[in-house]
C-alpha positions in Angstrom: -3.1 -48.4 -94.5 -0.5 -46.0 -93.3 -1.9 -43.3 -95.4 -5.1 -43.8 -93.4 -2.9 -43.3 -90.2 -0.7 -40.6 -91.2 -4.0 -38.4 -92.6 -5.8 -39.8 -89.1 -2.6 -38.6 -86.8 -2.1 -35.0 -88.4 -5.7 -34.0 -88.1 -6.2 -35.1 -84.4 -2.7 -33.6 -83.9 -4.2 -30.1 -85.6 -7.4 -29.9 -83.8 -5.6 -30.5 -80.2 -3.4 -27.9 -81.2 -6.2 -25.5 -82.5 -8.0 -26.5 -78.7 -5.1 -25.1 -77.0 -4.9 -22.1 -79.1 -9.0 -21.9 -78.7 -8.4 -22.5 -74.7 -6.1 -19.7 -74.3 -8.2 -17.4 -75.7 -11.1 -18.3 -73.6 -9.0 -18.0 -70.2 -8.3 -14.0 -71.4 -11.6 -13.4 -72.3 -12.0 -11.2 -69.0 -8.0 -9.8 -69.9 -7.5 -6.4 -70.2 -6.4 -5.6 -73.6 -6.0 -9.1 -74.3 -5.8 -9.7 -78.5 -7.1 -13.1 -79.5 -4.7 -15.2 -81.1 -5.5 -16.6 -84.3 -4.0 -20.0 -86.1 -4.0 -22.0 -89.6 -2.7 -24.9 -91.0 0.2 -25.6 -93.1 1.7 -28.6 -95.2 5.1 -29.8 -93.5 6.2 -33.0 -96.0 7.7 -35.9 -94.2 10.9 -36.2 -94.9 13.1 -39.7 -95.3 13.1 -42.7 -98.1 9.5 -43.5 -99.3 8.1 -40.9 -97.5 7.5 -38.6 -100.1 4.0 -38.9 -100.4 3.6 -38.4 -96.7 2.4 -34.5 -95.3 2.0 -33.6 -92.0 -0.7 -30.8 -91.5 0.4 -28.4 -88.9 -1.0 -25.8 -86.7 0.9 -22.4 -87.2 0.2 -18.8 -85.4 -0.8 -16.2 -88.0 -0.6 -13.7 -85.0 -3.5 -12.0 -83.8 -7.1 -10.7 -84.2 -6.6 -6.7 -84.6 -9.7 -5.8 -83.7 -10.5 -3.4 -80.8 -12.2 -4.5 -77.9 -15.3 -2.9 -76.0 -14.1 0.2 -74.0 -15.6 0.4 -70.2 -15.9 4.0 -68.8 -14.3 3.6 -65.0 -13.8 7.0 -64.0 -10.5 6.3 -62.4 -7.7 8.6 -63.3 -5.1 5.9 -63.8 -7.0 4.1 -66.3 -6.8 4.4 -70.1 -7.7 3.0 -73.4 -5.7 3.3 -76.4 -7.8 4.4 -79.3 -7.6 3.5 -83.3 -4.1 1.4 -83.5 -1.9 2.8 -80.7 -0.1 1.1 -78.0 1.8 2.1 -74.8 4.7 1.4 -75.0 6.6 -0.4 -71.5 9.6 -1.7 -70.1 9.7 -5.5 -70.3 11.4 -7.8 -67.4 14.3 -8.2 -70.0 14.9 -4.7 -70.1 13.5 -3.9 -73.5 10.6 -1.7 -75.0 7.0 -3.8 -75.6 3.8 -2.5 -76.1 0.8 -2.8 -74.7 -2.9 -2.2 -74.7 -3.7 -3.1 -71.0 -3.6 0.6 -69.6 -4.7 -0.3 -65.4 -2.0 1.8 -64.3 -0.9 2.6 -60.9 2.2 4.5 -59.4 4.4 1.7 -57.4 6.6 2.3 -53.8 9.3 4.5 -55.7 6.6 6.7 -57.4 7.3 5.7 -60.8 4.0 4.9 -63.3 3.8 1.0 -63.8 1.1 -1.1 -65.3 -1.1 -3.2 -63.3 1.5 -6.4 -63.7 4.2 -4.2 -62.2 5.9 -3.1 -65.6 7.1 0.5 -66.2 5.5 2.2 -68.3 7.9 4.7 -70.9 7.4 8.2 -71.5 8.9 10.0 -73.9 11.8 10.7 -72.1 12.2 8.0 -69.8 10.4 6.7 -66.9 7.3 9.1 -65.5 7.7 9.5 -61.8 4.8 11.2 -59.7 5.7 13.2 -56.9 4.4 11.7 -53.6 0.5 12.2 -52.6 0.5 13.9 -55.9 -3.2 13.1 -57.8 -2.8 12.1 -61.5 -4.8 13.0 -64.4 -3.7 11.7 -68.0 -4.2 14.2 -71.2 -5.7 12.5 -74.6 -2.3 12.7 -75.8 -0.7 11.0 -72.9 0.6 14.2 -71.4 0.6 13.1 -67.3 0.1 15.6 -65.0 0.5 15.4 -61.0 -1.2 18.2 -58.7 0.7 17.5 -55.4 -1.2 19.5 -51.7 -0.4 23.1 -51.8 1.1 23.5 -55.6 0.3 23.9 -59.1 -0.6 21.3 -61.2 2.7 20.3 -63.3 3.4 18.0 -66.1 5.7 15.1 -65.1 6.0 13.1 -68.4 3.9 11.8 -71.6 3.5 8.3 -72.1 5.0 6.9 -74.9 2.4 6.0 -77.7 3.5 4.3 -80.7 1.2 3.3 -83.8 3.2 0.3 -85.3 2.9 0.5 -89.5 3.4 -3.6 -89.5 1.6 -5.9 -87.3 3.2 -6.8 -83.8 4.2 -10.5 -82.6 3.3 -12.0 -79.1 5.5 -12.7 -76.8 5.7 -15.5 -74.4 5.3 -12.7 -71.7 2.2 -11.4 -73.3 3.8 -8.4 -74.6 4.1 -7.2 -78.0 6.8 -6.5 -80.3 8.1 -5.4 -84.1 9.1 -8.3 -86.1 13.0 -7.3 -85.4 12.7 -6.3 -81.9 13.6 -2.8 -82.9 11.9 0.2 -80.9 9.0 2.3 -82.6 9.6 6.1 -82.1 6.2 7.9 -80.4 3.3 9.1 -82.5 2.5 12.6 -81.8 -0.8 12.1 -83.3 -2.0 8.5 -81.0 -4.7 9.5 -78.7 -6.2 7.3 -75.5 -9.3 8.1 -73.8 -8.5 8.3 -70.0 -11.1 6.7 -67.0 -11.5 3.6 -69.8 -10.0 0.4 -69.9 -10.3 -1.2 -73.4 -11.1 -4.9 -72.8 -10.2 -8.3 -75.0 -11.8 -8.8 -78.3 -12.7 -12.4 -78.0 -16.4 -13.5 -78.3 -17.0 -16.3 -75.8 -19.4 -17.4 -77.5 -17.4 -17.7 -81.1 -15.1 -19.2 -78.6 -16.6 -22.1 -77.4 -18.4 -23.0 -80.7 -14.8 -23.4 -82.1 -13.7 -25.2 -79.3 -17.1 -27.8 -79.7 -16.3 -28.1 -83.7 -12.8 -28.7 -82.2 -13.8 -31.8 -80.5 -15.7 -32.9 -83.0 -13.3 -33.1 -85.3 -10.8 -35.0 -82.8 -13.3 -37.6 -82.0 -13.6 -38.2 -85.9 -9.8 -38.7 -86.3 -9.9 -41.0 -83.5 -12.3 -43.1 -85.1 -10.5 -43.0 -88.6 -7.5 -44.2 -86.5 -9.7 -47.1 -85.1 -11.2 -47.9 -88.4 -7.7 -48.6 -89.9 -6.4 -50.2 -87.2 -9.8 -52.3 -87.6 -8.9 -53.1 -91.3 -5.5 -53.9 -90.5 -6.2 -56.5 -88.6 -8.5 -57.7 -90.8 -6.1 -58.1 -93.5 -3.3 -59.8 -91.8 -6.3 -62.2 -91.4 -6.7 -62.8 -94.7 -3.5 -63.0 -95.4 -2.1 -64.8 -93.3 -1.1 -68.8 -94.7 -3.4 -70.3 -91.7 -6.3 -67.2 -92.3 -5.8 -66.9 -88.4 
């Protein structure tokens, strides 16, 4: 019977685990940005004497769907999308470079350029500060320029664009990264399309299909749990020396 437990347990285990991961993308649909995360399964034997035939099946993170999501024209000049495979890159709360595709962008109390979550966003050669009651516009290439009452329009920085060779991993924070947390130098060639905000790639509706077959498949590991528990019982019945 513990075969028929062990299968039972690991599949209603996998599809709680694929709910959560389902959940989470649902939440961001509306998330600027926002890549859905993806998942499989994999085999993780059990371990320990007459256990050998045992295998857990676990949910594991494959990382993330790299498809672009649908860019909205806003006509505000701190707004951009990233286009083909670029990202922006930013300063995380720990102090390192991440990358992003959430470009609602906005100029904080000390005039420097930060994303709409407060993060600073890197230029090429360092933080891009904006002169005060200057108006922005942002170049194709990322080439920011502030036009401050009564002067010429100058160019105060470039934000830094990187087009990663490898895919990224996700943070806990949301953010992105290389593999070994080693800085990507600037692409030259990355474009964004400014007045745009590109916005998450997941489908709702793929979404909450997944999330019914999901269920589905708990409820049927439930029941296979019930059934051998069922039979169990049964057979200590049987035999037992008093058949009660």
């Amino acid at each position: 019977m513990d075969r028929m437990i062990y299968l039972s347990m690991a599949g209603a285990k996998a599809a709680m685990n694929r709910q959560e991961v389902l959940s989470h993308n649902l939440a961001n649909v509306n998330t600027t940005g926002f890549r859905e995360e993806m998942a499989a399964m994999r085999a993780v034997p059990v371990r320990g004497d007459g256990a050998s035939t045992r295998v857990y099946s676990l949910e594991t993170t494959v990382g993330y769907k790299p498809d672009a999501g649908p860019v909205t024209q806003t006509n505000r000049n701190l707004d951009v999308a990233m286009k083909g495979n670029a990202w922006m890159a930013v300063q995380s709360l720990e102090g390192t470079e991440a990358y992003t595709r959430a470009g609602a962008l906005e100029v904080n109390a000390e005039g420097l350029l930060v994303t709409a979550g407060g993060l600073q966003v890197n230029g090429d050669g360092g933080p891009i500060t904006i002169p005060a009651n200057a108006s922005v516009t942002i170049a194709p290439d990322g080439t920011v320029s502030a036009l401050a009452p009564g002067q010429p329009p100058q160019a105060v920085g470039r934000i830094k664009m990187v087009t990663p060779e490898q895919a990224l991993t996700r943070g806990n924070d949301g953010l992105f990264r290389t593999r070994d947390n080693q800085d990507l130098d600037a692409d030259p060639n990355a474009r964004l399309q400014d007045g745009a905000l590109e916005g998450s790639n997941v489908s709702p509706v793929e979404t909450m299909v997944a999330m019914i077959t999901a269920a589905r498949q708990f409820e049927q590991q439930m029941k296979m749990i019930t059934t051998s528990e069922r039979q169990e019982q049964t057979a200590s019945k049987l035999l037992s020396p008093n058949g009660a």
